[in-house]
C-alpha positions as CSV (number, residue, x, y, z in Angstrom):
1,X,3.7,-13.4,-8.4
2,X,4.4,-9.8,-7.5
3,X,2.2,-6.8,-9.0
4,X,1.7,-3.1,-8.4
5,X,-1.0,-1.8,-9.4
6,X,-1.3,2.5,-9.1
7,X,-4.2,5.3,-9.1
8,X,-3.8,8.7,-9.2
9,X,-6.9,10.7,-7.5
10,X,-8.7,12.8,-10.4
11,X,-11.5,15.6,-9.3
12,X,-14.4,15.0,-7.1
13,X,-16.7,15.7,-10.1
14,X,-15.1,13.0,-12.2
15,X,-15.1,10.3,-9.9
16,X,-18.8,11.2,-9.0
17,X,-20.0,10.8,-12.3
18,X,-17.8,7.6,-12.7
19,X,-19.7,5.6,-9.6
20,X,-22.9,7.0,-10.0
21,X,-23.0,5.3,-13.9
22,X,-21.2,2.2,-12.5
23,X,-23.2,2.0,-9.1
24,X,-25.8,-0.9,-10.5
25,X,-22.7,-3.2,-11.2
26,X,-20.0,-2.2,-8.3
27,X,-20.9,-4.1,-5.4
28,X,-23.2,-2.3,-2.4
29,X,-20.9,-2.8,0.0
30,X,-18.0,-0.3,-1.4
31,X,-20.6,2.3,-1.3
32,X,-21.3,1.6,2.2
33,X,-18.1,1.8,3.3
34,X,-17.3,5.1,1.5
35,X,-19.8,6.7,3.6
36,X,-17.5,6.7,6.9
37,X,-15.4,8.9,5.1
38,X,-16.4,12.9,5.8
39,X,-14.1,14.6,2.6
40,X,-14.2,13.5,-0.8
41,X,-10.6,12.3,-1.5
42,X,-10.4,10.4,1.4
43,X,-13.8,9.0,-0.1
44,X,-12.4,8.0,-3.5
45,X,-9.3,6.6,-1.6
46,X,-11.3,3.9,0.1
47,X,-13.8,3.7,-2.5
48,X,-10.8,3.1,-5.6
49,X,-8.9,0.6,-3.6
50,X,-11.9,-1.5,-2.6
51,X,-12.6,-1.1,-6.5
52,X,-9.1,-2.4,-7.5
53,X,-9.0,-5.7,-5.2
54,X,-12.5,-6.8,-6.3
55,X,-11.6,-5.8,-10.2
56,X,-8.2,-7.8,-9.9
57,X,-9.5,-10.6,-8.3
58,X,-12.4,-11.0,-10.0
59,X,-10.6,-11.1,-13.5
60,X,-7.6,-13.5,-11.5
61,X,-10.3,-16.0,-10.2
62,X,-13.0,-15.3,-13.2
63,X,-15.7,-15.0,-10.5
64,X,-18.0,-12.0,-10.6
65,X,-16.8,-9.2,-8.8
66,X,-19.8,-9.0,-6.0
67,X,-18.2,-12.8,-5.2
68,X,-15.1,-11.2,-3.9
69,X,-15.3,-11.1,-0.2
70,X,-13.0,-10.4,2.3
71,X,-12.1,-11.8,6.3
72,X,-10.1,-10.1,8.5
73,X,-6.9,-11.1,11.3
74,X,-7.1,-9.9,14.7
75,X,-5.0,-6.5,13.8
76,X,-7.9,-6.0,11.2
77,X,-5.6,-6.8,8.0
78,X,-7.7,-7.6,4.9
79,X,-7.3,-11.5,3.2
80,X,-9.4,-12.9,0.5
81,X,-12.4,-15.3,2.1
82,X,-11.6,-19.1,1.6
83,X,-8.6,-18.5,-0.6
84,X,-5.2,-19.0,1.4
85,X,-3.2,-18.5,-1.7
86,X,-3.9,-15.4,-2.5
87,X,-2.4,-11.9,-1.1
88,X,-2.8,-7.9,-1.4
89,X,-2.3,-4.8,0.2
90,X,-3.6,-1.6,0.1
91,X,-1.7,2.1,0.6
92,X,-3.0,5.5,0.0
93,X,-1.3,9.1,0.3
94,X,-2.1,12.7,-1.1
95,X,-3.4,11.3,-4.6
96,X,-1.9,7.9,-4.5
97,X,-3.7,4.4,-4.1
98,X,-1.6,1.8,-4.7
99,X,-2.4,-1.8,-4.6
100,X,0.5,-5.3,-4.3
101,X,-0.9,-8.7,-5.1
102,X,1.0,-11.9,-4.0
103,X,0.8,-15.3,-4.0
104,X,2.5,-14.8,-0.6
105,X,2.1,-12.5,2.0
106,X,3.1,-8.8,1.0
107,X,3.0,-5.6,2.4
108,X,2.8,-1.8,0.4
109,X,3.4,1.5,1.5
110,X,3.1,5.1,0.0
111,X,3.7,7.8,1.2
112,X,3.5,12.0,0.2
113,X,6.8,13.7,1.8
114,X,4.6,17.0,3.4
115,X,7.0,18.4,5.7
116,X,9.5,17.5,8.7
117,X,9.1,14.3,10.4
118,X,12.7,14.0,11.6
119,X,11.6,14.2,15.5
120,X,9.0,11.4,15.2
121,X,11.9,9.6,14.1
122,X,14.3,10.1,17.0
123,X,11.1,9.1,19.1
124,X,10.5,5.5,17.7
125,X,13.1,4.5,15.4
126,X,16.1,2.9,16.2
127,X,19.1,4.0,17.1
128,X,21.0,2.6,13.9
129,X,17.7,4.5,11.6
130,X,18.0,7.4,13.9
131,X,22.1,7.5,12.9
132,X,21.7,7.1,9.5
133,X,19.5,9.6,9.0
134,X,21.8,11.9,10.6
135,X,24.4,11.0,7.9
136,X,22.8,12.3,5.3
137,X,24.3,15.2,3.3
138,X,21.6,17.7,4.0
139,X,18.4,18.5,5.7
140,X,16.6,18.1,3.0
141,X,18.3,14.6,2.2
142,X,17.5,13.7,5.7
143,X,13.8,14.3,5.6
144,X,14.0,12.3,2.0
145,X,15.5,9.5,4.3
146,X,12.8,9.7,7.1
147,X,10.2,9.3,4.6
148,X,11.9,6.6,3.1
149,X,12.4,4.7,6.0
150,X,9.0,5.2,7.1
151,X,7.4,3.5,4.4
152,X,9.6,0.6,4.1
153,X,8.9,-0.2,7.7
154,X,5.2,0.5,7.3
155,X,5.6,-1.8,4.5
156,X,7.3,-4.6,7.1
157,X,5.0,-4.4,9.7
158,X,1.9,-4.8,6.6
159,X,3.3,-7.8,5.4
160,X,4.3,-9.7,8.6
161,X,0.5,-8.7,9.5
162,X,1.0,-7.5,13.7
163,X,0.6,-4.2,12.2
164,X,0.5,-1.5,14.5
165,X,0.9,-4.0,17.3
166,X,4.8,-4.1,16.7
167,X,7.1,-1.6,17.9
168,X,8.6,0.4,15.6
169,X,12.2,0.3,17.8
170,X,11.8,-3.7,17.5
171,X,13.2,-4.3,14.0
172,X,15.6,-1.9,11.9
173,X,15.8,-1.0,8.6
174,X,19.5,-1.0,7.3
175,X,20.5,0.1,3.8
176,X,22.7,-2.9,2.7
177,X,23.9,-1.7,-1.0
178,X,23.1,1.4,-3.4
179,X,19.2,0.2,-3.9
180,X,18.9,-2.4,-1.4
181,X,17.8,-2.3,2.1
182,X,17.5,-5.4,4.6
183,X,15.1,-6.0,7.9
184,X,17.2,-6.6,11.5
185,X,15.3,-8.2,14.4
186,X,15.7,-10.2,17.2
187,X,12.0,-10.1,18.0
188,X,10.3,-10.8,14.1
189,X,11.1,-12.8,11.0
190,X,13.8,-10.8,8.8
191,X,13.5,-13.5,5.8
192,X,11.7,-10.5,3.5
193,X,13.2,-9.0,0.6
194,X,12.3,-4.9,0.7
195,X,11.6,-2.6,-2.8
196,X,12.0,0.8,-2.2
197,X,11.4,3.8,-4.9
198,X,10.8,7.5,-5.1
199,X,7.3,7.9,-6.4
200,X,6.3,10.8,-8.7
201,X,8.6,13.2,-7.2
202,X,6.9,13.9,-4.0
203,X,6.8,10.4,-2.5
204,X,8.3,7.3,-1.4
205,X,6.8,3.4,-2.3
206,X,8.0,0.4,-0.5
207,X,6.8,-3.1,-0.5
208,X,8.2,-6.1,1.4
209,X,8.0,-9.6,0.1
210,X,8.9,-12.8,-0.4
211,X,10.1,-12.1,-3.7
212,X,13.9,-10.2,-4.5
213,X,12.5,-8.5,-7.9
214,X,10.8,-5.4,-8.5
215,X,7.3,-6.1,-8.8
216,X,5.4,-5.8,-12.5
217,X,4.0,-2.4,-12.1
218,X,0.6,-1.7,-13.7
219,X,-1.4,1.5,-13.8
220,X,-5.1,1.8,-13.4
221,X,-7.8,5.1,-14.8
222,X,-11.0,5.3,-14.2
223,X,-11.5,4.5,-18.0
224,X,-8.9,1.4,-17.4
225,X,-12.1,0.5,-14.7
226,X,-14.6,0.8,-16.4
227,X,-13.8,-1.5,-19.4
228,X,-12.9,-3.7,-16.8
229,X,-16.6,-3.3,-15.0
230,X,-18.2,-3.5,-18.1
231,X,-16.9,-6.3,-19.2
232,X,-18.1,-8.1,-15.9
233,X,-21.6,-10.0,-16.1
């Protein structure tokens, strides 16, 4: 099993009015959690992807959504309590959440390209990214590149679960055909399969899996939610 599931942010006033008439049956703890966040999108970042793991998983395992319930690895990455078959990851950038499900382990990354990253690049990539960036056709081409790059080894380091613990320079990212791009390590597992795709014309998605396929892709609305809520006892 490999799903995507996608948001797109709508206004603050929208999404206001959608958890205050849902706030009686959307578990406490989302709200709670929400309240670290100072500016409103960032708030219904948090608060939509919390939304979407308890509303998949609650319709998955037909338990009621306030019985979803999460424990966390030493870097802090998010697994379902006492279920060792189950998998997700969350990503969020400019107006994107976006959410993978596995049956095994799975990382997702989005993000908006907002301006020139290139240098950040020559600092922690490797040298083999660092070239192949430069072999782009254009500027422009190359900052495309960076981005992509970024996410798909955001996406790595998600899914093997070290997070931010690994070294960026310690695995590369090498395009192996038109699509397809491949993991290179001496230091981590490189038995992953990497998706990659421009997203809505102003960002890149990755995810890195067990799975060679493109994932089923499945987007969620706030009305899309709320039937699901509603439905829930």
């Amino acid at each position: 099993m490999l799903k995507l599931y996608t948001y797109e942010l709508v206004d603050d006033e929208t999404f206001i009015s959608f958890h205050r008439k849902y706030a009686s049956k959307i578990p406490q703890t989302i709200y709670e959690g929400m309240t670290r966040y100072k500016f409103p999108q960032d708030q219904q970042r948090y608060f939509i992807g919390q939304l979407m793991v308890r509303c998949f998983y609650s319709e998955l395992l037909k338990i009621p959504m306030q019985s979803v319930e999460f424990e966390y690895n030493e870097q802090e990455k998010p697994f379902l309590k006492n279920n060792q078959e189950q998998f997700f990851n969350i990503s969020h950038s400019g107006a994107y959440v976006v959410v993978c499900y596995s049956d095994r382990p799975v990382g997702v990354d989005v993000e908006c390209i907002k301006k020139d990253r290139r240098k950040v690049a020559e600092r922690f990539f490797t040298p083999q990214e660092i070239n192949d960036i430069h072999q782009q056709e254009s500027e422009e081409l190359q900052i495309s590149y960076f981005y992509r790059l970024w996410t798909l080894k955001e996406s790595y380091m998600k899914a093997v679960g070290d997070g931010m613990t690994m070294s960026l320079s310690s695995f590369s990212i090498i395009k192996a055909s038109t699509d397809g791009f491949v993991v290179q390590s001496d230091e981590y597992p490189t038995d992953w399969h990497l998706f990659s795709t421009p997203w809505n014309h102003d960002s890149f998605l990755s995810i890195c899996s067990k799975y060679n396929a493109a994932p089923e892709k499945n987007f969620l609305s706030l009305d899309l939610m709320a039937n699901k809520i509603r439905g829930y006892k």
